[in-house]
DSSP file (Angstrom, degrees, kcal/mol; ACC not computed):
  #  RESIDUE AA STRUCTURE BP1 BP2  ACC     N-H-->O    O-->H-N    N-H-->O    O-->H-N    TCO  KAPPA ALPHA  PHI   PSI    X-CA   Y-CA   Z-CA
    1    1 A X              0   0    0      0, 0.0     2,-0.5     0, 0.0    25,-0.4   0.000 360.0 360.0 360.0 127.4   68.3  107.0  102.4
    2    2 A X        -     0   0    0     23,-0.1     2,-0.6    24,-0.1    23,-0.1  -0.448 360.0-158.3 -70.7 123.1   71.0  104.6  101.1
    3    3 A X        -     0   0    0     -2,-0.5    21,-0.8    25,-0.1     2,-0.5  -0.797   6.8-146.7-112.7 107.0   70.1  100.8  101.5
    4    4 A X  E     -A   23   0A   0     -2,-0.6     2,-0.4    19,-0.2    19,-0.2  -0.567  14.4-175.2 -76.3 107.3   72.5   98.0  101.6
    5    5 A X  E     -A   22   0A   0     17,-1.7    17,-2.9    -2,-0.5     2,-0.2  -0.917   7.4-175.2-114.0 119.3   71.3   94.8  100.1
    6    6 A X  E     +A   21   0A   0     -2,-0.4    15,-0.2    15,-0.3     2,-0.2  -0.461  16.6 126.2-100.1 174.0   73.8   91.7  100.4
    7    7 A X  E     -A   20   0A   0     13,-0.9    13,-3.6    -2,-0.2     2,-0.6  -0.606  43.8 -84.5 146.5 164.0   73.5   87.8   98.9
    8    8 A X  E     +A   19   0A   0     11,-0.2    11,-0.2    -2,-0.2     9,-0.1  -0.783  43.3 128.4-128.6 133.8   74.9   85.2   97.1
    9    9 A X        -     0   0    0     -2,-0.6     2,-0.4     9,-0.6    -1,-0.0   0.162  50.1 -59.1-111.7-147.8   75.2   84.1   93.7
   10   10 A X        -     0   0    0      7,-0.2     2,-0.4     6,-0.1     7,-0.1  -0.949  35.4-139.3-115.7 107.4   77.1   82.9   90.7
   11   11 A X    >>  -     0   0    0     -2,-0.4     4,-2.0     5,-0.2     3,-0.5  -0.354  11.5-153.5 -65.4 111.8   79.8   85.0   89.3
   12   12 A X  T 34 S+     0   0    0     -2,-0.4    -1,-0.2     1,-0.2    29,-0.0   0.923  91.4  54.8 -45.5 -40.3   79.4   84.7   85.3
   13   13 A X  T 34 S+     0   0    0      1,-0.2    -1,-0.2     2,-0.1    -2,-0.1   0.834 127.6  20.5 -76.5  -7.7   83.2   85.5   84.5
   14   14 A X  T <4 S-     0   0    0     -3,-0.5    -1,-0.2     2,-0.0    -2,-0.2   0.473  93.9-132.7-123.5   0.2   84.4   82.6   86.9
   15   15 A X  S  < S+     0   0    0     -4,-2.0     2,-0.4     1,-0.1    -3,-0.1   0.713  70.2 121.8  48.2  25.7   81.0   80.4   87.0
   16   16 A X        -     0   0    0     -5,-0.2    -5,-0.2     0, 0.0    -1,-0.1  -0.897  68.4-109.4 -54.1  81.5   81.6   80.3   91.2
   17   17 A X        +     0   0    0     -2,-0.4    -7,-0.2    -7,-0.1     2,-0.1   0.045  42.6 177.3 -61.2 115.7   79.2   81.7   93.8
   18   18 A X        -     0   0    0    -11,-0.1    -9,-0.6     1,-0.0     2,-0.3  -0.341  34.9 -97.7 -72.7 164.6   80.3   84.4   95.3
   19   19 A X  E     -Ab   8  72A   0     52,-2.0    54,-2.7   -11,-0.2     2,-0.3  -0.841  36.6-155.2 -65.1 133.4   79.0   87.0   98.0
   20   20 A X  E     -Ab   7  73A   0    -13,-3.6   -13,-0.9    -2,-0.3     2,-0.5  -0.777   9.3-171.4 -98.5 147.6   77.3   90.2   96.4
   21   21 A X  E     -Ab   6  74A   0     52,-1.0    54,-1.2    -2,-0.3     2,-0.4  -0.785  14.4-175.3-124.3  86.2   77.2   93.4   98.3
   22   22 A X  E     -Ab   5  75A   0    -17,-2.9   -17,-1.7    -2,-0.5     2,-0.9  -0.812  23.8-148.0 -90.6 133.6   75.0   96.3   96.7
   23   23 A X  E     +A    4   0A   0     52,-1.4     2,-0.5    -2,-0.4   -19,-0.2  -0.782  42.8 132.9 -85.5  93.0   74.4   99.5   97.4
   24   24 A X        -     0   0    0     -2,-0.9     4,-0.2   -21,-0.8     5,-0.1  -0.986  52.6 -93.2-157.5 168.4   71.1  100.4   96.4
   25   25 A X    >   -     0   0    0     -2,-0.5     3,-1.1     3,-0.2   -23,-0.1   0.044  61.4 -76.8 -82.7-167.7   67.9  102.4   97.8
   26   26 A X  T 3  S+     0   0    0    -25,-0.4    -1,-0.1     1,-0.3   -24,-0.1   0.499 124.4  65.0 -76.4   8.1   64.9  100.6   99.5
   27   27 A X  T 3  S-     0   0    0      1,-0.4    -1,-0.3     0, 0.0    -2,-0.1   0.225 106.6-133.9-105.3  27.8   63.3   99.2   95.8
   28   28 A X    <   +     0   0    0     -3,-1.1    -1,-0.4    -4,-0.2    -3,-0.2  -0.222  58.8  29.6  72.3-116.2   66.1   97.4   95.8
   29   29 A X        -     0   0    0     -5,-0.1     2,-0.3    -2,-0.1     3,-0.1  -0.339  68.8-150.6 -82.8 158.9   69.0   96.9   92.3
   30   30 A X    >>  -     0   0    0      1,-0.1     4,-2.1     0, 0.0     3,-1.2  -0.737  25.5-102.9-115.3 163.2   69.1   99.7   90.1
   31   31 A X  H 3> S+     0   0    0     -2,-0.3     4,-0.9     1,-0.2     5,-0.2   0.976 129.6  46.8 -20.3 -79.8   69.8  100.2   86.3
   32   32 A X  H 3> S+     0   0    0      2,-0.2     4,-0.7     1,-0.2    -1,-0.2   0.368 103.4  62.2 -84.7  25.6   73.0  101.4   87.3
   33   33 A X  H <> S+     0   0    0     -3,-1.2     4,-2.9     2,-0.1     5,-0.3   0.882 112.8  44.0 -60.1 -75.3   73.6   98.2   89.8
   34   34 A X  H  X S+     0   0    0     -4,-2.1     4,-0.9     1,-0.2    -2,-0.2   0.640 106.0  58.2 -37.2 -39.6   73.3   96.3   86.8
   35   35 A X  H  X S+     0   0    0     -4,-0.9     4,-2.6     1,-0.2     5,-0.3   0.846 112.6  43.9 -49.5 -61.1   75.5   98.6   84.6
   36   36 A X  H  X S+     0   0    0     -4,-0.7     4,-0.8    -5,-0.2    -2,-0.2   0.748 107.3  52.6 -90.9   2.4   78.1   98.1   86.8
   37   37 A X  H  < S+     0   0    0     -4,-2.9    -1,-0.2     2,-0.2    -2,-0.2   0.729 108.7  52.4 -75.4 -32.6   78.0   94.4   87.5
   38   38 A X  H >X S+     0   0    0     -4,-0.9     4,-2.9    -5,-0.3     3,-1.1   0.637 105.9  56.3 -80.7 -40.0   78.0   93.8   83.8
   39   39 A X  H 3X S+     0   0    0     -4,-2.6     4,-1.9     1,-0.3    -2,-0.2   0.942 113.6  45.5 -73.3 -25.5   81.5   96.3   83.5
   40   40 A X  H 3< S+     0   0    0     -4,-0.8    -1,-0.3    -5,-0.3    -2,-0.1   0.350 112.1  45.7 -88.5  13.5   83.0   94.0   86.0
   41   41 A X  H X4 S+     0   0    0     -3,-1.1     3,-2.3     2,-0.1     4,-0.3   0.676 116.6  41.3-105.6 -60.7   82.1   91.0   84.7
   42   42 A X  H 3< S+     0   0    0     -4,-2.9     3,-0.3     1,-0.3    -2,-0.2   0.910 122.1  48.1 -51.1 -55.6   83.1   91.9   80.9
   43   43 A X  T >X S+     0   0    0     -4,-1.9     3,-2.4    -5,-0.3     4,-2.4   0.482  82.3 119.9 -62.5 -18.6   86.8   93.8   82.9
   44   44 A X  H X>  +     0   0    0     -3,-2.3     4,-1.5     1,-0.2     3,-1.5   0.791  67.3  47.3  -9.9-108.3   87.3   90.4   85.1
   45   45 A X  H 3> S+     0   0    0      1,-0.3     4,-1.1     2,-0.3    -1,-0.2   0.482 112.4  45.5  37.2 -67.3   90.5   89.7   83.9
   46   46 A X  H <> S+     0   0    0     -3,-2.4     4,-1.4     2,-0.2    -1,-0.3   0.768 104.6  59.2 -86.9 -36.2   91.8   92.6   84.1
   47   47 A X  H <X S+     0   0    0     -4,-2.4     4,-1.4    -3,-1.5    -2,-0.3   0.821 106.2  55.5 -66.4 -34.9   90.7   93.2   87.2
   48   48 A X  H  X S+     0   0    0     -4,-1.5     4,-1.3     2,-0.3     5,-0.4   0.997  97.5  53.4  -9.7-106.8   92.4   90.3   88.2
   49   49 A X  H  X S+     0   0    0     -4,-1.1     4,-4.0     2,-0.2    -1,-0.2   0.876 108.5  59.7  -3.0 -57.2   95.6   91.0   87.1
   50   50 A X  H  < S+     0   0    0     -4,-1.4     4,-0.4     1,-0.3     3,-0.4   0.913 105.6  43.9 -45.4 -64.8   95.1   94.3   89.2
   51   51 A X  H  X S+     0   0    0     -4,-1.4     4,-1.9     1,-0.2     5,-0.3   0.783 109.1  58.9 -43.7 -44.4   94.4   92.6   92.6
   52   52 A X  H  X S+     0   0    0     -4,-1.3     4,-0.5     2,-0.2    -1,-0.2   0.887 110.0  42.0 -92.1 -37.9   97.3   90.3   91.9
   53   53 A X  H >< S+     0   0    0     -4,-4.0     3,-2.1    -5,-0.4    -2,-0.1   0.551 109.3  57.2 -41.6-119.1   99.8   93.4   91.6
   54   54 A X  H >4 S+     0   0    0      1,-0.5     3,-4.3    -4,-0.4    -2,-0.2   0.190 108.9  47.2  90.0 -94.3   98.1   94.9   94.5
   55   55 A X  H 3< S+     0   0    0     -4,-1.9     3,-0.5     1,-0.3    -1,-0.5   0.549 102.5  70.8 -24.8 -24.0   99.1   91.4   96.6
   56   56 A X  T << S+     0   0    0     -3,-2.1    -1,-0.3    -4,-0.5    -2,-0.2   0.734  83.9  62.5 -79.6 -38.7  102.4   91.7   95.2
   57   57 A X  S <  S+     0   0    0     -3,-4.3     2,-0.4    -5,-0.1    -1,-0.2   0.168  85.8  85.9 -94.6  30.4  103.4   94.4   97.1
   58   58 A X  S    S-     0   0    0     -3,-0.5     5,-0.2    -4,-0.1    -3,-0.0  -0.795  93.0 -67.5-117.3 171.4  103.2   93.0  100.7
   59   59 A X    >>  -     0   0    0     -2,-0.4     3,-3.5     3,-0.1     4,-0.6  -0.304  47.2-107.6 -70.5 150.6  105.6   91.2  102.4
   60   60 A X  G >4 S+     0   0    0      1,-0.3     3,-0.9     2,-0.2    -1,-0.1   0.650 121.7  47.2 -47.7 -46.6  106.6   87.7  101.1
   61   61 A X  G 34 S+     0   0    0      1,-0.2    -1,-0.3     4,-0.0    -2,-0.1   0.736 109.8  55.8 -77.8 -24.8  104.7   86.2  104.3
   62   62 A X  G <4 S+     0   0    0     -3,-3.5     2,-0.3     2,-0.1    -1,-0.2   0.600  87.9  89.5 -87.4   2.5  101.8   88.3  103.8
   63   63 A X  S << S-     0   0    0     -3,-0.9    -7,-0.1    -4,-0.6    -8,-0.0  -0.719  84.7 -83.1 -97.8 149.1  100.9   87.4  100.4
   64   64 A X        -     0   0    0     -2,-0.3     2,-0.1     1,-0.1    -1,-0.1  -0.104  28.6-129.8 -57.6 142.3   98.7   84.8   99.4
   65   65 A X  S    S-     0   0    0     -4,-0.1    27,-1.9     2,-0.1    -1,-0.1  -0.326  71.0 -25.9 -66.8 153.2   99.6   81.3   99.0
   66   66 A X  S    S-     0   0    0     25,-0.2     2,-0.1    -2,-0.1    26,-0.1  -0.041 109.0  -1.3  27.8-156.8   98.3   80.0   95.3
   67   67 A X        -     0   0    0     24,-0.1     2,-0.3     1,-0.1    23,-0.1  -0.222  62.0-123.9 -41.5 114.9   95.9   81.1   93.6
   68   68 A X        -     0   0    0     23,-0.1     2,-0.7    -4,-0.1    23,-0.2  -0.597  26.3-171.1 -45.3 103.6   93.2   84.0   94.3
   69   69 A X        -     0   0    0     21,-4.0    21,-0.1    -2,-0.3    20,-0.0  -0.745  25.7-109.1-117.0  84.5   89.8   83.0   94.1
   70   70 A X        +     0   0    0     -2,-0.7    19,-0.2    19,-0.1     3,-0.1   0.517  36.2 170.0 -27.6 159.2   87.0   85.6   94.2
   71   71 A X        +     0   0    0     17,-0.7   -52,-2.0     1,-0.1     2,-0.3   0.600  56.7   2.1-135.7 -53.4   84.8   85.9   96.9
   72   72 A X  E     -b   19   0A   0    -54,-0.3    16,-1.3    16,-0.1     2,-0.4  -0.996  54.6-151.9-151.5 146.1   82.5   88.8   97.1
   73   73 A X  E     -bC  20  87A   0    -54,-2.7   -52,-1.0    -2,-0.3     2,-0.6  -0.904  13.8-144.2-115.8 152.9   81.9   91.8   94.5
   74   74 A X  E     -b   21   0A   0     12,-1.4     2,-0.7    -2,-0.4   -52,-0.3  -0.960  10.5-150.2-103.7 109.3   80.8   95.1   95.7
   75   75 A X  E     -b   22   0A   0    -54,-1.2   -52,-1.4    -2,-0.6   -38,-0.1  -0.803   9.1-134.6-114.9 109.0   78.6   96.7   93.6
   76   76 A X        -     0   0    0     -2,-0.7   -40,-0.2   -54,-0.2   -39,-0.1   0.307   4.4-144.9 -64.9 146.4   78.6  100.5   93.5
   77   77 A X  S    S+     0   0    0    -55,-0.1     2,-0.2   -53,-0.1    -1,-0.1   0.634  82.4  54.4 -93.2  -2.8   75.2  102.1   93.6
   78   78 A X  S    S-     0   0    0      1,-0.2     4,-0.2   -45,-0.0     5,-0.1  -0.636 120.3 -50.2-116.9-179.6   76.4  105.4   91.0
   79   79 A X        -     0   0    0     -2,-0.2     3,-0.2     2,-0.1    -1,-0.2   0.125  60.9-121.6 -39.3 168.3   78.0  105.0   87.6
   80   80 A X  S >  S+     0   0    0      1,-0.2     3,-0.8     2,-0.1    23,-0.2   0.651 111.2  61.0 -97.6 -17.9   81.3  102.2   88.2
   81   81 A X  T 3  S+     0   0    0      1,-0.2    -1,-0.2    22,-0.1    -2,-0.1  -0.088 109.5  37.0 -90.2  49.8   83.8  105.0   86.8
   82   82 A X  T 3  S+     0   0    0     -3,-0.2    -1,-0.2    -4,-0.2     2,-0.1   0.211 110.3  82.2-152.5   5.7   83.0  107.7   89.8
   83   83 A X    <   -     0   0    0     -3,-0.8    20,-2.1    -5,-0.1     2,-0.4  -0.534  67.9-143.4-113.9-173.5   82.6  105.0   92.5
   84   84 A X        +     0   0    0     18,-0.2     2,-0.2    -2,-0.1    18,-0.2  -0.966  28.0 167.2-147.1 149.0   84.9  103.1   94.6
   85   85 A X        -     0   0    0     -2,-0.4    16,-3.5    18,-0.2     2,-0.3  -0.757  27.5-122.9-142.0 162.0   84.0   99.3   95.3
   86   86 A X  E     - D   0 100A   0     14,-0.2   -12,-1.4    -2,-0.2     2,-0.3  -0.745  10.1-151.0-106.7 152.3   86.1   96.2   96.8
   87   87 A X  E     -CD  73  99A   0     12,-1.9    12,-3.7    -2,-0.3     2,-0.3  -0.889  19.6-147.9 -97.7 144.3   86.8   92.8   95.2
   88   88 A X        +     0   0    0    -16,-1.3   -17,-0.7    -2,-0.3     2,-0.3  -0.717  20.5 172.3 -99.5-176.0   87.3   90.1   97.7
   89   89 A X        -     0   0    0      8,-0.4     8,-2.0    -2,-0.3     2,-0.3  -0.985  19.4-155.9-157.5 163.0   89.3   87.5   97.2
   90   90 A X  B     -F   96   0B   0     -2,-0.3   -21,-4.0     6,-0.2     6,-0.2  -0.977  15.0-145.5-146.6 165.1   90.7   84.4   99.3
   91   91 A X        -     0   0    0      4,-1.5     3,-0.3    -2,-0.3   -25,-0.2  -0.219  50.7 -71.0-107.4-156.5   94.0   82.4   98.5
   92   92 A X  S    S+     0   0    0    -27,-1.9   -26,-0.1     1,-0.2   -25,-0.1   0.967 133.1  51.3 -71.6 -30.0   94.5   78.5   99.1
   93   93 A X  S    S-     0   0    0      1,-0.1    -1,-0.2   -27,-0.1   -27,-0.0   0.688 118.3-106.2 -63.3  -7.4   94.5   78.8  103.2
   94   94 A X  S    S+     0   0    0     -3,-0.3     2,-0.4     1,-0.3    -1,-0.1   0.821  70.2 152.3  92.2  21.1   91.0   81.0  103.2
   95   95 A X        -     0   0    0    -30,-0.1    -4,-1.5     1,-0.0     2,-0.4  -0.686  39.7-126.5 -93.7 153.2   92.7   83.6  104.0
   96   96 A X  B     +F   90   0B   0     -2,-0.4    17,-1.8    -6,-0.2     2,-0.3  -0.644  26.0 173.3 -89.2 137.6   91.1   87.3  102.7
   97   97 A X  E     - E   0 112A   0     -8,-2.0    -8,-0.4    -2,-0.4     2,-0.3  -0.965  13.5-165.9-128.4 115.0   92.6   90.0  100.8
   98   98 A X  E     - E   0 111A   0     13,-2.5    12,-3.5    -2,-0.3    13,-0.9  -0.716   9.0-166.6-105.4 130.6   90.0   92.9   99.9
   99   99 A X  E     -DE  87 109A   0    -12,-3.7   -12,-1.9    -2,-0.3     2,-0.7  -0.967   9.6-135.1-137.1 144.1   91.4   94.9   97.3
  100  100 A X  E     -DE  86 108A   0      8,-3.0     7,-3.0    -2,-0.5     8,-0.9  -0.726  15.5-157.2-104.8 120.3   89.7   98.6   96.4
  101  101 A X  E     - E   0 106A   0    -16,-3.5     2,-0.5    -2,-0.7     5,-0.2  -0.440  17.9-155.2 -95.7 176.9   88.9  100.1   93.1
  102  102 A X  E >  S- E   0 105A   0      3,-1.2     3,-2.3    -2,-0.2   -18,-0.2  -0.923  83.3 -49.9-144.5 123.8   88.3  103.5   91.5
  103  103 A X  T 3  S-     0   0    0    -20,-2.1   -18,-0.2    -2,-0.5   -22,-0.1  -0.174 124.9 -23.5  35.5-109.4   86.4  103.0   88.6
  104  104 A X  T 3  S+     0   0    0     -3,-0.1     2,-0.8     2,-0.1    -1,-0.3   0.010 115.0  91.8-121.4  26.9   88.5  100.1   87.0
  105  105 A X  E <  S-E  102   0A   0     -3,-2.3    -3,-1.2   -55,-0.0     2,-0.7  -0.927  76.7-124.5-126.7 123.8   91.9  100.6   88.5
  106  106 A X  E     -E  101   0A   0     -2,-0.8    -5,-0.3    -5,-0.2     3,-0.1  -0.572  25.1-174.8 -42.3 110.5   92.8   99.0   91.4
  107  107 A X  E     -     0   0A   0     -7,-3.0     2,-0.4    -2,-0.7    -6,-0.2   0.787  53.1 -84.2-101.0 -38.4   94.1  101.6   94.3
  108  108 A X  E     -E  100   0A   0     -8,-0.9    -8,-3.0     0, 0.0    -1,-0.3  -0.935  60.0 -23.7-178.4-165.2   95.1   99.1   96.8
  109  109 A X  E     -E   99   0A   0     -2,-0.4   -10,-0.2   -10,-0.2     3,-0.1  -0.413  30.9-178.9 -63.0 145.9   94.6   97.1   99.3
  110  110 A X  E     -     0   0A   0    -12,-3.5     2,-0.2     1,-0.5    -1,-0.1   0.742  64.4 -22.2 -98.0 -41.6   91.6   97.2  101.9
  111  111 A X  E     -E   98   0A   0    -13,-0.9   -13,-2.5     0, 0.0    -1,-0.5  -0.918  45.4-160.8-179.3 141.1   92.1   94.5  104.2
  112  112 A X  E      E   97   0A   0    -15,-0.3   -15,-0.2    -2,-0.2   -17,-0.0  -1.000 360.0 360.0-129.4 139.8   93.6   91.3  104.9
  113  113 A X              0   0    0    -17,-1.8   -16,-0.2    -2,-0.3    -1,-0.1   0.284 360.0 360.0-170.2 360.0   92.9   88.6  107.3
């Protein structure tokens, strides 16, 4: 049975506490929690960039104002190239933009509000 363990911490690549979301059974974080927390830390950046495409393509009123600022990481309970996980993000008004990966490419948007 899959067990979903949430909380919040400090994201290394931006030194900001975020919300964490994890997937992982009832002993809680796994090896490959870790595995993939660490590829999204090192791939930040990039992954960044992704979302900010991703945002690009809504309409002028629906995209965020300034800057993006993480919010919550998902972190996949199998390997991070077979899963698909959200970034969140919020702009300067608080508003949310959840953007969905596949391994390390962005696939779109999830939700905004």
């Amino acid at each position: 049975m899959e067990k979903y363990w949430e909380g919040a911490a400090v994201f290394p690549a931006t030194g900001t506490e975020v919300e964490y979301f994890v997937d992982a059974g009832p002993d809680g974080v796994t090896d490959a929690n870790r595995r993939s927390l660490a590829t999204i830390v090192s791939n930040y950046d990039a992954l960044l960039d992704q979302a900010r495409a991703v945002v690009e393509t809504l309409e002028p009123d629906d995209r965020p104002r300034g800057l993006l600022r993480l919010s919550s990481v998902d972190i996949p309970g199998a390997p991070l190239e077979a899963a698909s996980w959200e970034l969140g993000f919020c702009d300067a008004d608080e508003k949310l933009f959840s953007v969905l990966y596949s391994g390390l490419t962005a696939t779109g948007l999830v939700e905004k509000s």
